[in-house]
Legacy VTK file of the C-alpha trace (Angstrom):
# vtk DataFile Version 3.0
C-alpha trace
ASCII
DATASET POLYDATA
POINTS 621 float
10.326 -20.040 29.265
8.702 -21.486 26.367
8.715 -21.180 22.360
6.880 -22.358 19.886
7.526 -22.404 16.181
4.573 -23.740 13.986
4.463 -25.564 11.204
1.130 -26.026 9.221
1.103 -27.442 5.526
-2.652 -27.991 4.479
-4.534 -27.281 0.779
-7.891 -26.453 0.479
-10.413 -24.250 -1.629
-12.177 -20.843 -1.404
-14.821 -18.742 -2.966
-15.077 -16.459 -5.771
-17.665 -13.423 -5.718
-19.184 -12.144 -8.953
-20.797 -8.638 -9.071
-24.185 -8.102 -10.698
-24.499 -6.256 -13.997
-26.379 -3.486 -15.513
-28.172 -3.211 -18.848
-25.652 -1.744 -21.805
-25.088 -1.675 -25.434
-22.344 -3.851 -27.037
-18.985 -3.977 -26.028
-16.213 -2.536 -27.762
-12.181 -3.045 -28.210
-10.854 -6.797 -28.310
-14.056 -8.784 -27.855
-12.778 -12.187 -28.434
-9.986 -11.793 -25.927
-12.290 -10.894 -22.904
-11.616 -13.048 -20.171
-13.830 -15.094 -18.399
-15.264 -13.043 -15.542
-16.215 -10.389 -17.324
-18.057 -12.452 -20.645
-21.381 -11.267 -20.747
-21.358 -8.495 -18.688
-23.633 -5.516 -20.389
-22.064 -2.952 -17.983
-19.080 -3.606 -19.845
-18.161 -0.870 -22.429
-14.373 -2.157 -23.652
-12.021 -4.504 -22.959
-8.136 -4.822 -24.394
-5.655 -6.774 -23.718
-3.302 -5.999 -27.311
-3.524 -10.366 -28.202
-3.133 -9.181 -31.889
-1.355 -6.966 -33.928
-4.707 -5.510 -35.028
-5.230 -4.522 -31.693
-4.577 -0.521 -32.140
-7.019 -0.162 -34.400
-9.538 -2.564 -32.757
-9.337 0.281 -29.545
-9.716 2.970 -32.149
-6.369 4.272 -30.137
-5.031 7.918 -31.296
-1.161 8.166 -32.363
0.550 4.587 -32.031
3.688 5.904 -30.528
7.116 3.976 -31.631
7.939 2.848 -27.826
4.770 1.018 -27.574
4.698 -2.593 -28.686
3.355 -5.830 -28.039
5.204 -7.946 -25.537
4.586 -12.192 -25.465
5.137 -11.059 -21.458
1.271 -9.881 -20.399
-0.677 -10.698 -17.832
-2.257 -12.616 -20.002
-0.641 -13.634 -23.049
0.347 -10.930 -24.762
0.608 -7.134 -23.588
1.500 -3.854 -24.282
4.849 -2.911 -23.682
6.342 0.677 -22.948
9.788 1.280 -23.838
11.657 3.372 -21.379
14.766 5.116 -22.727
17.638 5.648 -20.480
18.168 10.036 -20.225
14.817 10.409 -21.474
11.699 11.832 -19.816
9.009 14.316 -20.237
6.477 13.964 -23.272
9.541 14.634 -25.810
11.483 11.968 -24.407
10.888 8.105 -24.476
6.867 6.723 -23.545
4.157 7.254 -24.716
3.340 10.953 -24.092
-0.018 11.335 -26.809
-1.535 7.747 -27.016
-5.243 7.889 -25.878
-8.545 6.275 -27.266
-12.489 7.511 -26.205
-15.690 5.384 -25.810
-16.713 8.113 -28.579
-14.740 6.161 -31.324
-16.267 2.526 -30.208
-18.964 1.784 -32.611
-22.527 0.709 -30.809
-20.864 1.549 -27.141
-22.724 4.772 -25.040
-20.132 7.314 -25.662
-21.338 9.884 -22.768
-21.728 9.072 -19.183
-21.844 10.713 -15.695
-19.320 8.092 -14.028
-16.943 5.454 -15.491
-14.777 3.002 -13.833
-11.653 2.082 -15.460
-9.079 -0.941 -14.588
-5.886 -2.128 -16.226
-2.998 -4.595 -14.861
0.486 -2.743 -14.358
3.527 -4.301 -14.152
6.809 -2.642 -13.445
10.793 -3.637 -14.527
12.103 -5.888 -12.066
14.870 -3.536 -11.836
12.923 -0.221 -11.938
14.124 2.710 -10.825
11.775 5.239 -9.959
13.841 8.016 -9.807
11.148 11.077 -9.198
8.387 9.633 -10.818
6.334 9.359 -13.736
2.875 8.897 -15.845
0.780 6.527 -15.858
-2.689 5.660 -17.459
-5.800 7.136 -15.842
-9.193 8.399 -17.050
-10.055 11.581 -19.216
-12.746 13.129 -21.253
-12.708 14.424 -24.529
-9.394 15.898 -25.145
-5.851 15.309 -23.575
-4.409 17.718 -21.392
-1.060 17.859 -19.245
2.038 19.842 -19.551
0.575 23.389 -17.647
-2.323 23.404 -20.474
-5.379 22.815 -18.427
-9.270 22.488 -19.264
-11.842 25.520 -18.754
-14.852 23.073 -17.344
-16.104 23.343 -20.436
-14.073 20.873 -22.631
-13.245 18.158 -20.886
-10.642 16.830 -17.617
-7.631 14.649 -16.989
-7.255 12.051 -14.170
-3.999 9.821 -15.006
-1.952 8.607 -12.314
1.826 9.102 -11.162
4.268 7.196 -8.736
6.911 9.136 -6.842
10.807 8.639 -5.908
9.277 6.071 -3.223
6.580 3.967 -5.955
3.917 5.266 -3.805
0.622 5.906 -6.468
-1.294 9.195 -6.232
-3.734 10.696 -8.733
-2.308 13.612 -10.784
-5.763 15.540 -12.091
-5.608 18.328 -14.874
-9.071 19.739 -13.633
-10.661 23.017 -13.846
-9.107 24.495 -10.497
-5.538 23.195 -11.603
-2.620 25.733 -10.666
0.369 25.283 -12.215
0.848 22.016 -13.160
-1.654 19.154 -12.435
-3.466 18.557 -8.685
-1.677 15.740 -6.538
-3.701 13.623 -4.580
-2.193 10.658 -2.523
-3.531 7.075 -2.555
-3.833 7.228 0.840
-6.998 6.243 2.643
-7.445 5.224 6.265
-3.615 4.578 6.889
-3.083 2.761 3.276
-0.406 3.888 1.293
-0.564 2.293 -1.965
2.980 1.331 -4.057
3.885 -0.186 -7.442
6.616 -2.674 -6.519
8.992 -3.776 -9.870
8.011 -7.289 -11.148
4.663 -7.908 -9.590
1.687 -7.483 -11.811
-0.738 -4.876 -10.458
-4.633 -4.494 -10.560
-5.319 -0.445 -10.731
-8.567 0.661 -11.042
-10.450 3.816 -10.966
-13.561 5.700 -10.390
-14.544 8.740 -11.798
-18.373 10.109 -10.833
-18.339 13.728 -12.530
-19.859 16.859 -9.782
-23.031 18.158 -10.027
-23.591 21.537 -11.942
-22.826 24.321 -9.628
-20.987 21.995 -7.223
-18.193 21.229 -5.841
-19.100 17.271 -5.322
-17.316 14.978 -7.683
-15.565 11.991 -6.952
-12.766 9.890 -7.698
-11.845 6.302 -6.130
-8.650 4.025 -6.431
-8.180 0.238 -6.063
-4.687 -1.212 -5.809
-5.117 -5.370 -6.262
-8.194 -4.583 -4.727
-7.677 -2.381 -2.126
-9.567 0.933 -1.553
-7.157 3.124 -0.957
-8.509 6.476 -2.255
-11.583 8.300 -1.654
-11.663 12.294 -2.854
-14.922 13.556 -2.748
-14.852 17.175 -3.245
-13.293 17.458 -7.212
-14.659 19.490 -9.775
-14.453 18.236 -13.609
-17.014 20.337 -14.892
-18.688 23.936 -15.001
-21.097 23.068 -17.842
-23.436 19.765 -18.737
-21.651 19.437 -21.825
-21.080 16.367 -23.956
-17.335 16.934 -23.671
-17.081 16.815 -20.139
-18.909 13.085 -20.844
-17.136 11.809 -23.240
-15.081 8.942 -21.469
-11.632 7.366 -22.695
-8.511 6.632 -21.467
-5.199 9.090 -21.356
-2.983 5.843 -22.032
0.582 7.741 -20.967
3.231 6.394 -19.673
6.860 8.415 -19.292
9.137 9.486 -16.837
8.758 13.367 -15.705
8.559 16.094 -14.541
11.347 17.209 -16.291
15.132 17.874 -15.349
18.101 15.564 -14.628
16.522 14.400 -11.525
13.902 12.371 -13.527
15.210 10.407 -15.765
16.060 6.717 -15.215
19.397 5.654 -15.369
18.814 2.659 -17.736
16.973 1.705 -20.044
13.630 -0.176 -18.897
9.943 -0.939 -19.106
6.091 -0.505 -17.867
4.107 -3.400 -19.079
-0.034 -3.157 -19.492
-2.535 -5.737 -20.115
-6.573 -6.418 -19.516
-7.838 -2.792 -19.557
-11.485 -2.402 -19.168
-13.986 0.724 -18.846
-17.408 -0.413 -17.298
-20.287 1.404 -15.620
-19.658 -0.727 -12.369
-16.966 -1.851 -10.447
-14.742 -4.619 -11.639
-12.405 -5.803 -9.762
-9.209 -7.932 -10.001
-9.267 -10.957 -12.517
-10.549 -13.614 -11.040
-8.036 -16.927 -10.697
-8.488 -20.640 -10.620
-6.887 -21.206 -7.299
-8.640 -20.881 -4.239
-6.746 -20.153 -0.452
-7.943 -21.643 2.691
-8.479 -19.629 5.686
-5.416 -19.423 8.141
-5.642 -20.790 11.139
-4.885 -18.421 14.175
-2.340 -20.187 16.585
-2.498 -18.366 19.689
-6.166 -18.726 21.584
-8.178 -15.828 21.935
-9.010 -14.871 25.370
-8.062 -12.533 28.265
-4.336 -12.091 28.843
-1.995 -9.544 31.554
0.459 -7.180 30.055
0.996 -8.574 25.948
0.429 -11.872 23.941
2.029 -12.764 21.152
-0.342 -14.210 17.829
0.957 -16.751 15.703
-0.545 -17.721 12.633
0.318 -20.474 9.811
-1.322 -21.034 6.565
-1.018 -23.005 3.394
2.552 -23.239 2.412
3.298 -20.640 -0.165
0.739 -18.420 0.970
1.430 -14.326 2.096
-0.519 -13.983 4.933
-1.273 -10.314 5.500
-3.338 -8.913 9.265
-4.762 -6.330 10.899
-5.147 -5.550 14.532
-7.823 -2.627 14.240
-11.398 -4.916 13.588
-10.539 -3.417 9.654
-10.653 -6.387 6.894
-7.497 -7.426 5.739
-6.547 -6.273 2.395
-3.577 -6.367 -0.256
-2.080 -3.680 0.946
-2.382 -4.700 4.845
0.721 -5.518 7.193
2.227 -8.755 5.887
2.747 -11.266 8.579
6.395 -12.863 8.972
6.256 -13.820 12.781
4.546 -13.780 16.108
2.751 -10.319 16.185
3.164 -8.281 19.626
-0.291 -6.741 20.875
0.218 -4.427 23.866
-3.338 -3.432 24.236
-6.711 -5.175 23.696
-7.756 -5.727 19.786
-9.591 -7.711 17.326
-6.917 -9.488 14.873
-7.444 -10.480 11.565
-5.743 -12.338 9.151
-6.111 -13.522 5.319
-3.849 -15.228 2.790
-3.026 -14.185 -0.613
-1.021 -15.732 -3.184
-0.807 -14.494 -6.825
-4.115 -13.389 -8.572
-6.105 -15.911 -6.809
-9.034 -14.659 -4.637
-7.950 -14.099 -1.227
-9.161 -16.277 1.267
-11.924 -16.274 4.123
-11.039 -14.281 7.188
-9.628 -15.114 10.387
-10.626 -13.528 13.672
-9.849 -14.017 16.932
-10.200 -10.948 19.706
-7.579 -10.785 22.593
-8.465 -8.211 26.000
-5.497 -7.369 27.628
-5.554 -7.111 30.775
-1.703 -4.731 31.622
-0.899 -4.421 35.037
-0.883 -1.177 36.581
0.450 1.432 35.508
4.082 1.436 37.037
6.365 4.546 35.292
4.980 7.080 32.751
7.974 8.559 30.946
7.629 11.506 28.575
10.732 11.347 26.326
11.401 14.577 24.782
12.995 14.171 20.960
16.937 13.989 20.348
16.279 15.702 16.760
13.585 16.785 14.976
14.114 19.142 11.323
12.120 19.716 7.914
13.367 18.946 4.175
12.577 21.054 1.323
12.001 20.231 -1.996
10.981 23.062 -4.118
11.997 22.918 -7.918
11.867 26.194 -8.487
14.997 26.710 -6.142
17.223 24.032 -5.990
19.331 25.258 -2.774
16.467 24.320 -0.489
17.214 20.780 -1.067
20.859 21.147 0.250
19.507 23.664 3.228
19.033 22.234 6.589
16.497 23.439 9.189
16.980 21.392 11.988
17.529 24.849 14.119
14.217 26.424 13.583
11.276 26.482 16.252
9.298 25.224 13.869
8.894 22.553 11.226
6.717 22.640 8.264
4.685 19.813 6.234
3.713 20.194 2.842
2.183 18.453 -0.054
1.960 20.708 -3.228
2.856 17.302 -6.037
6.354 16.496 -6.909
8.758 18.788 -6.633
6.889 20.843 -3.840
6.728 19.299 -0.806
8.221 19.693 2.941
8.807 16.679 5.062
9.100 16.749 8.803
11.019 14.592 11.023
11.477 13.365 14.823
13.772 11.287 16.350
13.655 9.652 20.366
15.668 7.707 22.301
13.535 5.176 23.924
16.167 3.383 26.270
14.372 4.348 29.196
11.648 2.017 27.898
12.840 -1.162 29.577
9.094 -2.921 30.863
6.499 -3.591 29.222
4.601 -1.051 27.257
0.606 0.307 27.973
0.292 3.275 25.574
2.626 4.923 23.711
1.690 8.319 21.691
3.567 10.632 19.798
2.193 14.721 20.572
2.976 17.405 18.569
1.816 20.445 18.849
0.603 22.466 15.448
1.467 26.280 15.675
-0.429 27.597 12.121
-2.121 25.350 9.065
-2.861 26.870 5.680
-5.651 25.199 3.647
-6.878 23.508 7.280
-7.904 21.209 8.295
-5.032 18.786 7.556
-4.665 15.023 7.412
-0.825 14.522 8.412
0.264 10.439 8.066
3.384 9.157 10.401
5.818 6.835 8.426
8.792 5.202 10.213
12.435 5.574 8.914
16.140 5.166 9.866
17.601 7.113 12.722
21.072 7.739 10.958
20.292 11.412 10.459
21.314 14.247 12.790
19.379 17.789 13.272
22.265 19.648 11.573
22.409 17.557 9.297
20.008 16.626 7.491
18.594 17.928 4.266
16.476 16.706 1.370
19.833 15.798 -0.760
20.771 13.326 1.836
16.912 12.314 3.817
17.027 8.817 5.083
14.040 6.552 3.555
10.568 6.698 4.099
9.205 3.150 5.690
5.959 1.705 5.962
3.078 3.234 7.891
3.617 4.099 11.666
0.644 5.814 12.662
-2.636 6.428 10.074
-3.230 10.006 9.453
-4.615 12.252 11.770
-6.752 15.508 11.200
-4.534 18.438 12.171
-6.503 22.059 12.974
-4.522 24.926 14.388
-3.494 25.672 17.118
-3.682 22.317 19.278
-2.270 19.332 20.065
-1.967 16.164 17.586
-0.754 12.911 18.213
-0.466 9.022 16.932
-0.247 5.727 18.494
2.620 4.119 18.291
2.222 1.819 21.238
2.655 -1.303 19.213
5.564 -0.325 16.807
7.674 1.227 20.053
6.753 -2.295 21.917
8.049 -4.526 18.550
11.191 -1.754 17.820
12.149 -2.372 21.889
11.397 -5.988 21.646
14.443 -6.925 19.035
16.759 -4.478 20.755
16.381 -0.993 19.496
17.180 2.041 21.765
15.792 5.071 18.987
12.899 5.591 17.082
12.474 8.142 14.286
9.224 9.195 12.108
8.339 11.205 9.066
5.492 13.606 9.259
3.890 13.734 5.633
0.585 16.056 4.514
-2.086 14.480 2.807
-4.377 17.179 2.237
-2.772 18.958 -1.408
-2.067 22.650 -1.200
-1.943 23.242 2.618
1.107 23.721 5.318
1.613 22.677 8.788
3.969 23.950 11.201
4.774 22.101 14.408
6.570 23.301 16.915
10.154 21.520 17.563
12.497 21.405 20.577
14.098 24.054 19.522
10.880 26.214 20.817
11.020 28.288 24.016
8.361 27.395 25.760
9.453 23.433 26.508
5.711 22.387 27.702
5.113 22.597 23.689
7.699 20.536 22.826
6.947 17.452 21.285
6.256 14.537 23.310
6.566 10.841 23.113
4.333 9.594 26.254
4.754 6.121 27.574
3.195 4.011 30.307
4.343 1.465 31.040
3.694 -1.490 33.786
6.198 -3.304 36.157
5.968 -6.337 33.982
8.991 -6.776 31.852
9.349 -7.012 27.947
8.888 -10.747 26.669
12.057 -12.657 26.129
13.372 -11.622 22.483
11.915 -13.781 19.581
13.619 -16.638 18.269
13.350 -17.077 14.487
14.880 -20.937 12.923
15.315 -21.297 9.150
13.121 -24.630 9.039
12.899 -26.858 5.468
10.465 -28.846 4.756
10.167 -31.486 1.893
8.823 -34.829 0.977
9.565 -37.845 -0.921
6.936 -40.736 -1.623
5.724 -41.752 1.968
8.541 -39.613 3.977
8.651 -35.938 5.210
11.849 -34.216 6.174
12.001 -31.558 8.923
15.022 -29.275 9.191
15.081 -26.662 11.470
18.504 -26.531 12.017
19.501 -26.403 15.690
19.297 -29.063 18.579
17.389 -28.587 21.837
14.034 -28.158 20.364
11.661 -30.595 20.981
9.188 -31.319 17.596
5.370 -31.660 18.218
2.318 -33.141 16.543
-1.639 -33.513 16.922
-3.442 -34.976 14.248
-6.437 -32.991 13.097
-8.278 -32.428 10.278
-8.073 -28.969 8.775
-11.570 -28.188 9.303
-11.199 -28.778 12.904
-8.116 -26.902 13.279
-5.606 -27.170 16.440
-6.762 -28.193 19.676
-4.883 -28.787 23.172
-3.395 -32.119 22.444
0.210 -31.788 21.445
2.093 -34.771 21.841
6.190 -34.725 21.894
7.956 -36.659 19.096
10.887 -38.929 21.209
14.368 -37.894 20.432
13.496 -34.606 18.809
14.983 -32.586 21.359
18.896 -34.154 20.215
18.528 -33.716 16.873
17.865 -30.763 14.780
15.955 -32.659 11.692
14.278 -36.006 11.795
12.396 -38.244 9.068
8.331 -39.126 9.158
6.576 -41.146 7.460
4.026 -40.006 5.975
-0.306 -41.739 6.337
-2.577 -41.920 3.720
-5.295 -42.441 6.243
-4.407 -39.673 8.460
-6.523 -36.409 7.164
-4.178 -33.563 8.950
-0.856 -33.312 10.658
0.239 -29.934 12.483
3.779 -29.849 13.781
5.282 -27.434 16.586
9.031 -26.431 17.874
9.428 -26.154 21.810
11.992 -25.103 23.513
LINES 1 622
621 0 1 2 3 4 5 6 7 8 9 10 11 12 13 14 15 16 17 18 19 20 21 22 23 24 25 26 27 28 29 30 31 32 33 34 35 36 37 38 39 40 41 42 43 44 45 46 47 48 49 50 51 52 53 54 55 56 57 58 59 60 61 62 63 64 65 66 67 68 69 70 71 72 73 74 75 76 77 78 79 80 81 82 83 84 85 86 87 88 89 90 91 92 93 94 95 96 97 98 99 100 101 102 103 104 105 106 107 108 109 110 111 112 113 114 115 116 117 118 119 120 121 122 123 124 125 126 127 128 129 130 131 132 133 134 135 136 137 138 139 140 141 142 143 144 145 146 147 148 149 150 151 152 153 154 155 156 157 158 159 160 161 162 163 164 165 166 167 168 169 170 171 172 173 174 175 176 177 178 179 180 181 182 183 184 185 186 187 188 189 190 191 192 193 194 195 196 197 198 199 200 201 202 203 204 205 206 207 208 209 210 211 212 213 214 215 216 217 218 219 220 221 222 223 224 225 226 227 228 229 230 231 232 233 234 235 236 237 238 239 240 241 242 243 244 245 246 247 248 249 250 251 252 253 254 255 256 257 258 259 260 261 262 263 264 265 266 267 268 269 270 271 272 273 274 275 276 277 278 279 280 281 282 283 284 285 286 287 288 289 290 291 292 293 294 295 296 297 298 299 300 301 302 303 304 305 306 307 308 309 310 311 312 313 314 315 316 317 318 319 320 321 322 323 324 325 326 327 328 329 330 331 332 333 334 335 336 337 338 339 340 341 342 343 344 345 346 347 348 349 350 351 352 353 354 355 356 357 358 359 360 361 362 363 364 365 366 367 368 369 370 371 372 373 374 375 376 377 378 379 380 381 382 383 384 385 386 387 388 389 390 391 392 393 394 395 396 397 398 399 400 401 402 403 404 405 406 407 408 409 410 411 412 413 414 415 416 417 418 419 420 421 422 423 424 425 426 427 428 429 430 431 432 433 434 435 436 437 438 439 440 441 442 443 444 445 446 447 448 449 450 451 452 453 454 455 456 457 458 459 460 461 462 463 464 465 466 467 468 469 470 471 472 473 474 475 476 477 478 479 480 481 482 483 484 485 486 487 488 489 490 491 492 493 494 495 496 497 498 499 500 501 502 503 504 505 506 507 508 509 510 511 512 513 514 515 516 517 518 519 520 521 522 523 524 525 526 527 528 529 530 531 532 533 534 535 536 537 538 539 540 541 542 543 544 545 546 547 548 549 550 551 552 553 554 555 556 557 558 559 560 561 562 563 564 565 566 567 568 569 570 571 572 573 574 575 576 577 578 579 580 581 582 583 584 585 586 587 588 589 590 591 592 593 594 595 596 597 598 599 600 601 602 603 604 605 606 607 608 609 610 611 612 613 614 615 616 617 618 619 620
């Protein structure tokens, strides 16, 4: 058996990609602070980015509330600053609950438009809690509305954002067909699930392309650093063409809430905000100084039996985030931090990222596997499998369990009103190497169908008597991308790949979330509770009469230099260092040649050539 660990330290430059502009009047808001990319746009209405302590009146903002201030911490320079009071939330609480300003108020700047797209950079506490959630800025018309007060189609719309007890983002519209309070929408396109992490400045941006008269048509997109992540294409704003409904501006809240004990942060804390802009076409993160160079794809592409394992190195310092679907990589993609496992043929693609600078070129490489035969197919039938409740209205149902019932129900209604289902398997059966893997389920009844229900992993340490929403394990990152659910048939997700990596470093159970992405409706699956066992749900393997790879072995390696000498550390003795000098345009080739002595050692001293353009370095074991 054989190991390789790569090292790969190289710099180089990329590409930056401007967008063309329309015709436009002047701009308004802080025109001397506008930053580079964006000077002399004309499709440009306003920019802001609070540099001065004039800058409230240069937005022509409404009600400068006391917990907004500027902060020497932006983005850029300075920001604005949101003051988060510990037991406060709702608009009465800490926040800024009425701050707002309208293109109306901009002198020289179109006031009324169809569509607008809006972007400001977000940055969370590094210690944020997110409790249930909370406001934050998104796009409106004419007047503000929120709290169960909602607009007639006449007289304007709301379209501010939240994040949720997780820090996933979804829209949270006060439109004309609001219920209740406002309609929840998930960032969640395609299988991304977009999140606000504490301490890392954000890009959000948003577009907003009002419906037709008489239709049910209008849109609204969402970028996260960049991402699409959001596509909703069936919104009303309007009922009328009236200059209300136009009249484009920013609802610039920011609080904790809901309302109740549940949402309010513990501590005190902060949102920061910086380079907001409002344009008539997309605009995109800020464009940075650095440049990344592509990553270079380790493992050759090509025909292989059973699995391969890709490796891929980039520029020191670099995130390097793939996909193994033919999609583009984005900011939200899987981030790499080893050898990736593919179990069936695909097209892999990889990217790095690092700060604000544009990401770099792509890196493909396309791998057919070629399993053997088909040797067992097992059809694992699920240990557990339950609901949890949240319903504000009556707090017992988060303290009920259902884990007994025949059938479990999924449910997105906003926070506060939502059902989660889960599924648990033991996969210790699973002991070759894995074909297919999908999870069936089998939907008994859907309200407000067709549905789009996601798959997220999570801990198995919950039990189907036991469980409720008080005590739900954690939601995870993505498992399977959503599927459209119609009633009554079958449903099911791939999970081929994450049950071949979850076997792979040793684990015998695998559990899942079921979450609805389509607002207002209500799925209910059967469970194996039901009486009829063949609609039970499933978890169908094949598998070949190949074993698993050996388990991965991961070494803590340093690297440093001093003058004309590089130090490798990895740690442990009885790997054997490599090297093949190439440049980094020509990337690896075949000819690794062993360093003597490595293989007694576990760190060794090189000195470094001027006249040598490119050094890669391997482990072997």
């Amino acid at each position: 058996m054989k190991l390789t660990l790569s090292i790969f330290l190289i710099v180089g430059i990329g590409w930056i990609c401007l967008l063309p502009a329309t015709s436009q009047a002047q701009i308004g808001g802080e025109t001397n602070q506008i930053e580079a990319g964006l000077a002399g746009r004309p499709d440009v209405l306003f920019y802001g980015a609070a540099e001065t302590s004039n800058w409230f009146n240069l937005w022509h903002a409404v009600f400068n509330d006391p917990d907004l201030s500027i902060t020497n911490g932006g983005r850029d320079g300075n920001g604005l600053n949101v003051f988060l009071k510990q037991g406060q939330d709702g608009v009465a609480g800490s926040g800024t609950s009425a701050t707002y300003f309208l293109l109306s108020a901009q002198p020289g700047v179109p006031a009324y438009h169809e569509a607008m797209y809006f972007r400001y950079y977000i940055r969370l506490d590094p210690n944020f809690p997110y409790v249930q959630g909370g406001k934050i800025p998104g796009l409106m018309a004419h007047a503000l509305y929120g709290g169960g007060i909602h607009p007639d189609g006449t007289n304007g719309w709301g379209a501010r954002y939240m994040w949720d007890k997780c820090g996933e983002l979804y829209l949270y519209a006060y439109l004309p067909l609001t219920n209740g309070w406002g309609t929840s929408l998930h960032c969640d396109y395609r299988g991304t699930r977009a999140k606000l992490l504490p301490g890392k400045w954000h890009c959000l941006e948003q577009y907003i392309q009002l419906n037709s008269i008489g239709a049910t048509n209008g849109i609204c997109q969402t970028w996260l650093d960049g991402n699409f992540c959001q596509n909703e294409t069936n919104l009303l704003f309007r009922t009328v063409d009236s200059l209300n409904n136009k009249e484009f501006g920013s609802q610039f809240q920011c609080f904790y809430g809901g309302q109740g004990g549940d949402w309010v942060p513990p501590y005190d804390t902060w949102i920061r905000f910086d380079n907001v802009v409002l344009a008539t076409n997309y605009i995109g993160p800020r464009t940075g100084s650095n440049v990344l160079l592509t990553p270079v794809i380790l493992t050759p592409a090509g025909t292989y039996s059973n699995q391969v394992l890709v490796s891929v190195s980039a520029t020191a310092g670099d995130t390097i985030r793939y996909t193994s679907n033919g999609e583009e990589p984005g900011y939200l993609s899987q981030v790499y931090t080893g050898p990736v496992r593919l179990a069936k043929s695909a097209t892999f693609k990889a990217r790095a990222f690092n700060g604000d600078a544009p990401y770099s070129p792509t890196a493909t490489a396309t791998y057919t596997i070629t399993p053997s035969p088909v040797a067992t197919v097992l059809t694992n039938s699920p240990t557990d499998d339950s609901y949890v409740w949240l319903r504000q209205l009556d707090p017992t149902l988060s303290t009920n369990n259902y884990g007994l019932e025949t059938t479990l129900g999924v449910k997105m209604s906003g926070p506060g009103f939502e059902r989660r289902g889960l599924v648990k398997f033991s996969v210790a059966n699973v002991t070759n190497a894995v074909v297919s893997a999908k999870l069936r389920m089998y939907v008994e009844s859907i309200s407000a169908g067709p549905g789009r229900i996601t798959l997220l992993e999570t801990s198995t340490n919950w039990s189907n008597t036991g469980v409720s929403w008080a005590n739900r394990p954690e939601e995870c990152d993505l498992v399977g991308f959503p599927v459209t659910a119609s009633a009554p048939g079958w449903i099911e997700w791939d999970v081929s790949n994450y049950l071949s990596a979850q076997r792979q470093k040793g684990e015998t159970a695998l559990a899942f979330y079921l979450v609805m992405l389509t607002p207002e409706g209500t799925a209910y699956l059967r469970t194996k509770e039901y009486s009829n066992a063949s609609f039970r749900p499933q978890l169908v393997i094949n598998t070949t009469t190949a074993p698993f790879f050996s388990p991965a072995v991961h070494l803590d390696y340093i690297v440093s230099a001093s003058h004309d000498m590089l130090t490798l550390d990895w740690g442990v003795m009885g790997w054997t260092l490599q090297a093949q000098t190439n440049s980094p345009e020509s990337g690896l080739g075949a000819g690794w040649v062993d360093i003597p002595g490595t293989a007694l050692v576990s760190a060794t001293n090189l000195a470094l050539d001027p006249n040598i353009p490119g050094v890669f370095y391997r482990l072997k074991q």
